[in-house]
C-alpha positions as CSV (number, residue, x, y, z in Angstrom):
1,X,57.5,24.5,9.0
2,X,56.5,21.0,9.3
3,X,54.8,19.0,6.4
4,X,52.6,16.4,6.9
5,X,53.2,12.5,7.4
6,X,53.2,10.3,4.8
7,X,55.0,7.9,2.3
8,X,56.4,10.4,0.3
9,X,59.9,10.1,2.1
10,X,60.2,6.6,0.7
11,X,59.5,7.6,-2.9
12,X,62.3,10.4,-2.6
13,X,64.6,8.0,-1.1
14,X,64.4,5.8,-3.7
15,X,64.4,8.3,-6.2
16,X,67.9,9.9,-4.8
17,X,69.1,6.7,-4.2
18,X,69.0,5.2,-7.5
19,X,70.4,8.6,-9.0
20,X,73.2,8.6,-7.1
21,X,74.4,4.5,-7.4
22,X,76.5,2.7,-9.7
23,X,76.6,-0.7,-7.6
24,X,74.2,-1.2,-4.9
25,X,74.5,-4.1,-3.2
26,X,71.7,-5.5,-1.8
27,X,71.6,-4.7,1.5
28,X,71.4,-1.1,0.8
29,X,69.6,-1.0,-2.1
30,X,66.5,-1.5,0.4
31,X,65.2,1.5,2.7
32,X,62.8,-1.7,4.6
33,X,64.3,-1.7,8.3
34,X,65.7,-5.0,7.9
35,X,64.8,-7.7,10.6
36,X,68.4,-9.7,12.4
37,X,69.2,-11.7,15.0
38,X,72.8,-12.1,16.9
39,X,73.9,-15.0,18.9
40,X,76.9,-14.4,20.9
41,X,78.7,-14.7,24.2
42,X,77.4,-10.6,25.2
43,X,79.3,-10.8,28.9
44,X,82.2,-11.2,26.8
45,X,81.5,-8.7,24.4
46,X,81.1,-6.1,27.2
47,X,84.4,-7.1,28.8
48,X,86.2,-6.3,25.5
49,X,86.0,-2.6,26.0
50,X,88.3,-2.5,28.2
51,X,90.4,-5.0,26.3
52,X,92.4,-6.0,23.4
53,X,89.6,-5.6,20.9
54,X,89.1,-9.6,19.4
55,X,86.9,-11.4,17.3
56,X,84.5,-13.7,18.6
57,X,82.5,-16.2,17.4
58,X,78.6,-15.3,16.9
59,X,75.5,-16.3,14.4
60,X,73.9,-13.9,12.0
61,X,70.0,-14.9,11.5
62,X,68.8,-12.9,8.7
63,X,64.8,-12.2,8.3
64,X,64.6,-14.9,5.6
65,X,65.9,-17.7,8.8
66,X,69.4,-18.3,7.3
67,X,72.3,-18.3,9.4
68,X,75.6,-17.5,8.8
69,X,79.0,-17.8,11.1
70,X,80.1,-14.4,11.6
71,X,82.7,-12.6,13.9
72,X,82.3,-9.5,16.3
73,X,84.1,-7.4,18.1
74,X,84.1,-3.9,19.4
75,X,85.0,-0.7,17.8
76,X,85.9,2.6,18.1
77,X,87.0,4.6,20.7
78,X,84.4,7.2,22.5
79,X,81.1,5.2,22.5
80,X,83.0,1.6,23.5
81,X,83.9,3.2,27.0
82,X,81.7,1.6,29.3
83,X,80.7,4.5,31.2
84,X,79.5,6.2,27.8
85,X,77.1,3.7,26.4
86,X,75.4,0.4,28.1
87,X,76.2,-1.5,25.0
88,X,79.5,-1.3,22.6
89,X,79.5,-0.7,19.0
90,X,80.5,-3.8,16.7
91,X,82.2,-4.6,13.4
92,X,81.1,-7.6,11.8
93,X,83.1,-9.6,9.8
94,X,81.2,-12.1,7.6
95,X,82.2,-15.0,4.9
96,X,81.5,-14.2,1.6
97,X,80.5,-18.1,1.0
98,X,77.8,-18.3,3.2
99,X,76.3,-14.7,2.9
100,X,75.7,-15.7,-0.6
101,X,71.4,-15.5,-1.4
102,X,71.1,-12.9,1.5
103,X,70.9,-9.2,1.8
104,X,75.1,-9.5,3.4
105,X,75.7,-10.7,-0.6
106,X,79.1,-9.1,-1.2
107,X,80.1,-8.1,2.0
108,X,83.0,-9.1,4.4
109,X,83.3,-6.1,7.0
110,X,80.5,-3.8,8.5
111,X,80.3,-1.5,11.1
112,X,77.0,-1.7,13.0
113,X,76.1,1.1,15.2
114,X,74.7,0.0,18.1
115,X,71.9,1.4,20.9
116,X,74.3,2.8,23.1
117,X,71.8,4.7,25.5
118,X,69.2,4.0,24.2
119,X,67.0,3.4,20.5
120,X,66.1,7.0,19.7
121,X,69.6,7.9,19.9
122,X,70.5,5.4,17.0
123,X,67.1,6.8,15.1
124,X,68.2,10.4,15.9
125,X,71.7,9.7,14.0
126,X,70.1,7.6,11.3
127,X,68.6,10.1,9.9
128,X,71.3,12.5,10.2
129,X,72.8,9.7,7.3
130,X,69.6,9.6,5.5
131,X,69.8,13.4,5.3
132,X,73.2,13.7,3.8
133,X,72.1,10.7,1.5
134,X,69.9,13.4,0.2
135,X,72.2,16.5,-0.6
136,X,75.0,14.2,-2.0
137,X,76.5,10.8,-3.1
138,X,79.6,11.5,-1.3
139,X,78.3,9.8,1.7
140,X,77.7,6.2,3.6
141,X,74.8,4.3,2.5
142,X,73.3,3.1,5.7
143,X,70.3,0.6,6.6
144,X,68.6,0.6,9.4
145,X,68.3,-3.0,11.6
146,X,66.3,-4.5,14.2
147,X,68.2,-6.5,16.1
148,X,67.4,-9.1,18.9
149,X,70.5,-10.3,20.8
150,X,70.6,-13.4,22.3
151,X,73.3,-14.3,25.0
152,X,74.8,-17.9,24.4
153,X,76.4,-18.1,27.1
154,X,72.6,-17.5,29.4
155,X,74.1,-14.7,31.7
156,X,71.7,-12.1,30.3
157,X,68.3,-12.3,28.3
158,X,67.4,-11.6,25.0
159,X,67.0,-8.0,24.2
160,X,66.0,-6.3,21.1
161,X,67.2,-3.0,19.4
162,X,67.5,-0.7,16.2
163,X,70.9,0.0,14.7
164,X,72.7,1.2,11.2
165,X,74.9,-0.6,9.4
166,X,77.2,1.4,7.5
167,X,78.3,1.1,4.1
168,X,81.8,-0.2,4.2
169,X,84.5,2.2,3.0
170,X,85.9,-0.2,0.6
171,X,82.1,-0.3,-1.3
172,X,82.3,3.3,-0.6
173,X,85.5,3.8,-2.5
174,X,83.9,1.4,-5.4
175,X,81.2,3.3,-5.6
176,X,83.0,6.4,-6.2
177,X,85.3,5.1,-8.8
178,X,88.5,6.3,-6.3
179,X,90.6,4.8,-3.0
180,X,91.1,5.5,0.1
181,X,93.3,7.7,1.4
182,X,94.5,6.3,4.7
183,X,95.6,8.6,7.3
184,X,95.8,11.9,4.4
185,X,95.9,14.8,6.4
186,X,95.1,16.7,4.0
187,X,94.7,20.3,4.2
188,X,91.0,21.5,3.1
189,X,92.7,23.6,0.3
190,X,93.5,20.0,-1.2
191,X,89.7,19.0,-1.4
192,X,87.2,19.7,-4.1
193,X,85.7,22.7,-3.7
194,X,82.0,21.4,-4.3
195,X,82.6,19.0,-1.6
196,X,84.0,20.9,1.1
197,X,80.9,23.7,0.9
198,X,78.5,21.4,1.0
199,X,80.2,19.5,4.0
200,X,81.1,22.4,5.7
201,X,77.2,23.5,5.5
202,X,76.0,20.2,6.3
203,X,77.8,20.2,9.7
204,X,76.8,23.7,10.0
205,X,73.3,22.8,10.0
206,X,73.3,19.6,12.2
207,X,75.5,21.3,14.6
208,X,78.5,19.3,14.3
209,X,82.5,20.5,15.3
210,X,83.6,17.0,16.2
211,X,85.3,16.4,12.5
212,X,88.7,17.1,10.9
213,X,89.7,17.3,8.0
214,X,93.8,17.7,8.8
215,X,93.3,15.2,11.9
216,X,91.4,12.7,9.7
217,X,88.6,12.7,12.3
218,X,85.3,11.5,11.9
219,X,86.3,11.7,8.1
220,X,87.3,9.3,4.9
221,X,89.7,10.8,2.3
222,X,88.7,9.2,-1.2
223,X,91.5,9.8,-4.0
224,X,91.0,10.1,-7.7
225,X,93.8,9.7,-10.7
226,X,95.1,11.9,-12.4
227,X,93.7,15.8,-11.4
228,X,90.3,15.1,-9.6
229,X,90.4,16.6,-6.2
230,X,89.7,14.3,-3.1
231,X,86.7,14.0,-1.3
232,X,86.4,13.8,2.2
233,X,83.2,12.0,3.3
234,X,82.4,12.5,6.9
235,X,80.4,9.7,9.5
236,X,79.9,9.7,13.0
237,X,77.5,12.1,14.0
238,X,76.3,11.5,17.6
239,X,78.0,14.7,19.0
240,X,75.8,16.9,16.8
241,X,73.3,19.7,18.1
242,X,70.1,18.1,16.1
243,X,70.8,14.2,17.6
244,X,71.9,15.3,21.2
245,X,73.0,12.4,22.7
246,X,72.9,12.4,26.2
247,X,76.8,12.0,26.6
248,X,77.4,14.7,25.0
249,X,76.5,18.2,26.5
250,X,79.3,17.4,28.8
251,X,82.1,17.4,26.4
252,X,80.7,20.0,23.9
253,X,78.2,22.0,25.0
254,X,74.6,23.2,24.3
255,X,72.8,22.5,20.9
256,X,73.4,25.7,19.8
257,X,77.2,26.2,20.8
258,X,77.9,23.3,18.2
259,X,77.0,25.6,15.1
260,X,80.4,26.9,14.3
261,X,81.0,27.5,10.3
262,X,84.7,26.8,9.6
263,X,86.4,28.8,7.0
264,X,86.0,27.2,3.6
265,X,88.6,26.8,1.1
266,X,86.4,27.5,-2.1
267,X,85.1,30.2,-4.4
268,X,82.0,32.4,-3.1
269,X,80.1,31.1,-6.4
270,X,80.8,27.5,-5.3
271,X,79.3,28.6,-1.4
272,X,76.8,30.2,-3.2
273,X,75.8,27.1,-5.3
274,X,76.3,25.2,-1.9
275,X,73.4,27.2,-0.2
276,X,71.4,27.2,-3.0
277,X,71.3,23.7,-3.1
278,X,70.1,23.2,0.7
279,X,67.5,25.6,-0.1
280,X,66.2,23.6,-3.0
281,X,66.4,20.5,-0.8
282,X,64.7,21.9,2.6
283,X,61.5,20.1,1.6
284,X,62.7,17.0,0.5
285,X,64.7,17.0,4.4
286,X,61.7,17.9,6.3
287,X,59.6,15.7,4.5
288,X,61.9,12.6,5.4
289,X,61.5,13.5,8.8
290,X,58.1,13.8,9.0
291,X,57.4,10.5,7.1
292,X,59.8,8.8,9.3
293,X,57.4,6.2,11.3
294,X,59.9,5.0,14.3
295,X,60.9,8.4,15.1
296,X,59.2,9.7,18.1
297,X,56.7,12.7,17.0
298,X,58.3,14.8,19.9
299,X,61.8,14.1,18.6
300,X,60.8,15.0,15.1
301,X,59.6,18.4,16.0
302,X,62.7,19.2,18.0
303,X,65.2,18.4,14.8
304,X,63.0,20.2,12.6
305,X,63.1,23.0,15.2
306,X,67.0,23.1,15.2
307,X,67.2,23.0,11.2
308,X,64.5,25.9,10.9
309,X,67.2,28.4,12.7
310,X,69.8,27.3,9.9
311,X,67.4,28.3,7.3
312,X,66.3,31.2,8.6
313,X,69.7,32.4,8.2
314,X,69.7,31.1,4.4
315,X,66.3,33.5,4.3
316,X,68.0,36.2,4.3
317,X,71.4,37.6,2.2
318,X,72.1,39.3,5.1
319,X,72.7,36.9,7.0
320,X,74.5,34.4,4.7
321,X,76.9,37.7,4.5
322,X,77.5,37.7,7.9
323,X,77.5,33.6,8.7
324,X,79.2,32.1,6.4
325,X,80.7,34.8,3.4
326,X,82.8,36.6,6.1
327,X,84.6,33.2,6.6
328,X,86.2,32.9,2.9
329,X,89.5,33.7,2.2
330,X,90.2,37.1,1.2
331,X,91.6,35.7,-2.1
332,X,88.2,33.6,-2.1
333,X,86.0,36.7,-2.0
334,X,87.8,38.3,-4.7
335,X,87.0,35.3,-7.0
């Protein structure tokens, strides 16, 4: 079922949005795609994949035409490899001093996601953000930026891209009034219950397996004092079924291989609640798709394609039964 296009996805975004903050900073308080520039020395960014990752010098030009020295360098560890994407992804380290009177107000560190192989892979996983954004607060504020990057050193031309800053984990934390947990390793049974169903879901339904909890992969730990569980808050969601990239069939498999429910450490009401609260939200989803005016139509229809076989099993109690209720813990059924 698709709904028609219009502007009702920004009103819900905004509505969810302020719901779920306590301090938005201003460059996510915004859901405007927000306009950028990046002066650097890009042959020498490139060369850094296969490098000691360093900082180099480059200039932030924000839409307003304010500069600001920043750093980059490039991250992670799958994408940066040179035979995986044409173009690394970056952290950005900014001064709090000169950010001051722009949308960076308040930040120091951000991880942008770049283009990789192309634009509607970075809109594709965008909204796989945007839709968690909408079934909890337990997850990264992103924004999504235009970018044009301009080589100082004259090598290559100017080019021009989309890409999604993430919220920084230390806002994150903030945010959710806990810490971070580095390198936890937790076992699920230590998480909250709510959070794990509803994560556990959500990466059933965008066909993701490339996250673990006990490996810390793809996932933050947040700790709380005194007895509230941790939440872990999942990011990095290129190897899912509904954003195919085009890396990725190789090391995972087909769309539809990637839908694997993992046993959930929770009570069967708490599951229950858990589906129950995607059904209630299906609308809201599809309707940010639909609304979404940089996403190709054709790429639109295929996610909401992929998400109509996850609720089509939620149609039915049979279903559910056999999908995800036969996973639980026989101690977890009995509850």
């Amino acid at each position: 079922m698709v709904f028609p296009r219009t502007v009702l996805c920004v009103v819900l975004l905004s509505f969810f949005l302020t719901l779920y903050s306590q301090e938005d900073s201003p460059l996510f308080a915004s859901e405007e795609v927000l306009e950028l520039q990046i002066h650097t020395d890009i042959p020498a960014i490139q060369g850094d994949r296969t490098t000691k990752e360093v900082y180099r010098s480059a200039t932030l030009i924000c839409s307003e035409g304010k500069s600001i020295p920043v750093e980059v360098k490039v991250r992670g560890n799958f994408r940066k490899r040179p035979d995986i994407c044409s173009f690394p992804p970056l952290k950005l380290k900014l001064p709090l001093s000169a950010s001051r009177e722009t949308p960076f107000d308040g930040q120091s560190k951000l991880k942008l996601v770049t283009h990789c192989q192309g634009d509607d892979l970075v809109l594709k996983e965008y909204m796989v953000y945007k839709t968690l954004n909408l079934l909890t607060p337990n997850s990264f504020k992103v924004r999504l930026v235009k970018i044009k990057y301009k080589d100082i050193s004259k090598k290559e031309g100017t080019q021009s891209h989309f890409g999604i800053l993430l919220e920084s984990t230390k806002h994150l934390v903030k945010r959710l009034g806990g810490s971070e947990l580095e390198k936890a390793r937790l076992e699920p049974t230590s998480l909250s219950e709510e959070n794990l169903a509803i994560m556990s879901l959500f990466h059933y339904m965008i066909g993701n397996t490339d996250w673990d909890v006990t490996l810390d992969k793809n996932v933050k730990i947040v700790g709380f004092p005194e007895e509230k569980e941790p939440l872990a808050i999942p990011y990095d969601f290129d190897m899912a079924g509904v954003v195919m990239a085009p890396y990725s069939d190789k090391y995972i498999g087909a769309p539809e291989s990637r839908r694997k429910f993992r046993p959930v450490a929770c009570k069967r009401t708490i599951l229950e609640e858990a589906i129950v609260h995607f059904r209630e939200n299906k609308e809201a989803i599809y309707t940010l798709y639909t609304s979404c005016p940089y996403l190709k139509k054709k790429e639109v229809n295929k996610a909401l394609a992929y998400f109509d076989k996850f609720y089509a099993i939620l149609d039915t109690q049979e279903s559910v039964e056999k999908v995800f209720m036969s996973q639980l813990a026989e101690e977890d059924l009995s509850r």
